[in-house]
C-alpha atoms as one frame of an Amber mdcrd trajectory, in Angstrom:
protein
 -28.728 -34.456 -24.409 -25.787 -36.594 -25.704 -26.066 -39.501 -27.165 -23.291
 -42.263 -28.533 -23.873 -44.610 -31.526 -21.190 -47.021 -32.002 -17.807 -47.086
 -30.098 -15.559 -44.510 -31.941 -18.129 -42.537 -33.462 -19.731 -39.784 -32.563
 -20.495 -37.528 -28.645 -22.472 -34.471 -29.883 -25.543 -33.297 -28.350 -28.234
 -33.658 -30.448 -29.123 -30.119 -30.927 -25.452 -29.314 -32.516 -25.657 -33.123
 -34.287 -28.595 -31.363 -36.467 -26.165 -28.716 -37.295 -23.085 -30.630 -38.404
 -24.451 -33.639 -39.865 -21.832 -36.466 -40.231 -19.462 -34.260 -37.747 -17.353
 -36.301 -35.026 -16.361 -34.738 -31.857 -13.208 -34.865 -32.693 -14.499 -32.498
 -35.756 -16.638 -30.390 -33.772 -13.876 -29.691 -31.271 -11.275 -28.475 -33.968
 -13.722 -26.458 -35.215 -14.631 -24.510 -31.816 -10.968 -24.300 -31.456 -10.487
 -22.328 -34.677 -13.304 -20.233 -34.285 -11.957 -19.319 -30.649  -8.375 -18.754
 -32.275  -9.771 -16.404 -34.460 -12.315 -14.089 -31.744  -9.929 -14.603 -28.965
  -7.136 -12.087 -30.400  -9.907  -9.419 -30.902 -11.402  -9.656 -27.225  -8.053
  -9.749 -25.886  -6.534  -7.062 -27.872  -5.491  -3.883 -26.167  -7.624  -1.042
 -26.238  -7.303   1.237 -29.103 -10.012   3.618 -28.869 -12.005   4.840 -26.339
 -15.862   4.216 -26.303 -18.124   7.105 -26.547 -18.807   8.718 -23.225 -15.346
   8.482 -21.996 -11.734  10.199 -23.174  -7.920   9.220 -23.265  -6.853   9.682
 -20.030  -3.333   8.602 -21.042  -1.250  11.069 -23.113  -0.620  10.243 -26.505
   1.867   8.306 -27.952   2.091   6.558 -24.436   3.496   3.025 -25.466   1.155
   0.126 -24.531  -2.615   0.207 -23.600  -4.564   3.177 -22.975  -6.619   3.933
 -20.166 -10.247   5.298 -20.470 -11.924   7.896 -18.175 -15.932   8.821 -18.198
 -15.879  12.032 -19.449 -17.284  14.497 -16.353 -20.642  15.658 -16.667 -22.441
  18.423 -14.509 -25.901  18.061 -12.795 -27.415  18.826 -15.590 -26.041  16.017
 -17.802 -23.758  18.714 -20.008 -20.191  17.941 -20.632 -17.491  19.361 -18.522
 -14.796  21.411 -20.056 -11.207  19.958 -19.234  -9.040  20.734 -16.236  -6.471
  23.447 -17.385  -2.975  22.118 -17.215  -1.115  22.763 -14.710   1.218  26.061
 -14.719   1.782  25.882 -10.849   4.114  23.024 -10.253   5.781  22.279  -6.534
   7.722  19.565  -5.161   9.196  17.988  -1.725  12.446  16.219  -1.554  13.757
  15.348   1.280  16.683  12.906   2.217  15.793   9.248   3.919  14.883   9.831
   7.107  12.984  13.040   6.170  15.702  14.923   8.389  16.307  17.040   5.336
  12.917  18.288   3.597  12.694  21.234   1.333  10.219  21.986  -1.260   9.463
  24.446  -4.530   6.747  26.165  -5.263   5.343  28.341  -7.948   7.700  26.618
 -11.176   6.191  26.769 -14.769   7.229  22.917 -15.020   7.350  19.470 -13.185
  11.444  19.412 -13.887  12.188  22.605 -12.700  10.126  22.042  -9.914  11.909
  18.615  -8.813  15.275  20.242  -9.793  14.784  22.851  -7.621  13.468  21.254
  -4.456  16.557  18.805  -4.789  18.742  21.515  -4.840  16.969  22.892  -1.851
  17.118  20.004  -0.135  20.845  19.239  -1.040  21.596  22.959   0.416  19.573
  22.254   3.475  22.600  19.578   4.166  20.628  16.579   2.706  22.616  13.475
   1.484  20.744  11.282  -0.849  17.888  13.405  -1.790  15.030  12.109  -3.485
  11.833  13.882  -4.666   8.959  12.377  -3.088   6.231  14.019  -4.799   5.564
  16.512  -7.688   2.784  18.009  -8.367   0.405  21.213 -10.391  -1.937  23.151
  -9.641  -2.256  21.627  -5.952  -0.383  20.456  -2.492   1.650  17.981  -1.909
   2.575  16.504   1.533   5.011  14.156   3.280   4.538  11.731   6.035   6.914
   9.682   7.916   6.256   6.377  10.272   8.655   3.482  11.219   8.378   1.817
   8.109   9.484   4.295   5.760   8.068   7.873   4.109   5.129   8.537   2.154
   3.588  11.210   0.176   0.508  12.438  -1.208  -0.582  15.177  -3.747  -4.640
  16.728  -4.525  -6.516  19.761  -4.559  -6.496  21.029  -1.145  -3.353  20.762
   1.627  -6.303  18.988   3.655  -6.942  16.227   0.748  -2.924  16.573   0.365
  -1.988  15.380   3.447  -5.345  13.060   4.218  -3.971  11.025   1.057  -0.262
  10.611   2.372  -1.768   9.450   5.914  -4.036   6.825   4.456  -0.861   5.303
   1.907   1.313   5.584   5.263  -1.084   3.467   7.217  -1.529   1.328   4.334
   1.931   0.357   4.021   1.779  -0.325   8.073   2.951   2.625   9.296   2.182
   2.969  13.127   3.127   6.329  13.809   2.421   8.370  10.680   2.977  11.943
  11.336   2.829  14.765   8.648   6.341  15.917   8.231   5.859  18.782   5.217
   2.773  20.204   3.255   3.079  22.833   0.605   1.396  24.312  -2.344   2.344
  24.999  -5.993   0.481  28.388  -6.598   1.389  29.818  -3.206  -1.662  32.131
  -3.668  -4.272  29.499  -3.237  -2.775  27.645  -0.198  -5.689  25.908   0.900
């Protein structure tokens, strides 16, 4: 409950007056405000560490903040190993109006890959080629609408191509039609 004695003096409630005898609010104020200048920094600091339970999904030496991921766990509550990295890497380029598509498959790296389906596509008679998705150890597909192109990458050419429909619609696209799918390991074309 607040109470006020004479004008000028003091508006604490009387719980904190107890505390800080002889304190104004004036007083009481500054002092929240240098306890908050000194927490605040610490709560709003970027995260440095991840907490136990979860790993650095961002690579190191990434500049800024680093994301956090739970670390996977099977049924049984027992840590999952990592994901190998990928050594199957594919791309799609294709020009602007996804006349021109081409795609690699099967590259030990994401730059050869993307090299190499721009070259592809450049061959093919595409003008301004662009690679519209990378991706190892997966598929990757392409999707054109009205409104522009759109691409998607995952496990399966299903999940692939399911994830390039949805951004597609999601960025208003009408008429979304799958325009390329491929795989980066060939072998496991799923």
């Amino acid at each position: 409950m607040l109470h006020k004695d004479e004008p000028g003096s003091r508006w604490l409630p009387a719980a904190v007056d107890g505390l800080w005898p002889g304190r104004t609010r004036t007083g009481t104020l500054a002092c929240v405000a240098l306890l908050g200048a000194l927490l605040l920094p610490g709560l709003l600091r970027a995260r440095d560490a991840c907490s136990p339970g979860e790993y650095q999904a961002t690579p190191p030496n990434t500049p800024g903040p680093i994301a956090c991921a739970p670390i996977p766990l099977d049924g049984n509550g027992r840590v999952l190993g990592p994901p190998p990295r990928a050594n199957h890497w594919g791309a799609i380029a294709s020009d602007s109006s996804a006349v021109h598509v081409a795609a690699s498959v099967d590259l030990p790296s994401k730059p050869e890959a993307e090299r190499a389906a721009l070259a592809s596509c450049r061959d093919g008679g595409g003008t301004n080629c662009s690679v519209a998705i990378a991706y190892g150890n997966g598929c990757g597909a392409l999707v054109a609408s009205e409104r522009g192109l759109a691409s998607g990458a995952d496990v399966t050419r299903d999940f692939a191509k399911q994830g390039a429909l949805h951004r597609c619609r999601s960025s208003g696209g009408l008429q979304c039609r799958v325009v390329h799918v491929a795989c980066s390991d060939p072998s496991s074309n799923h």
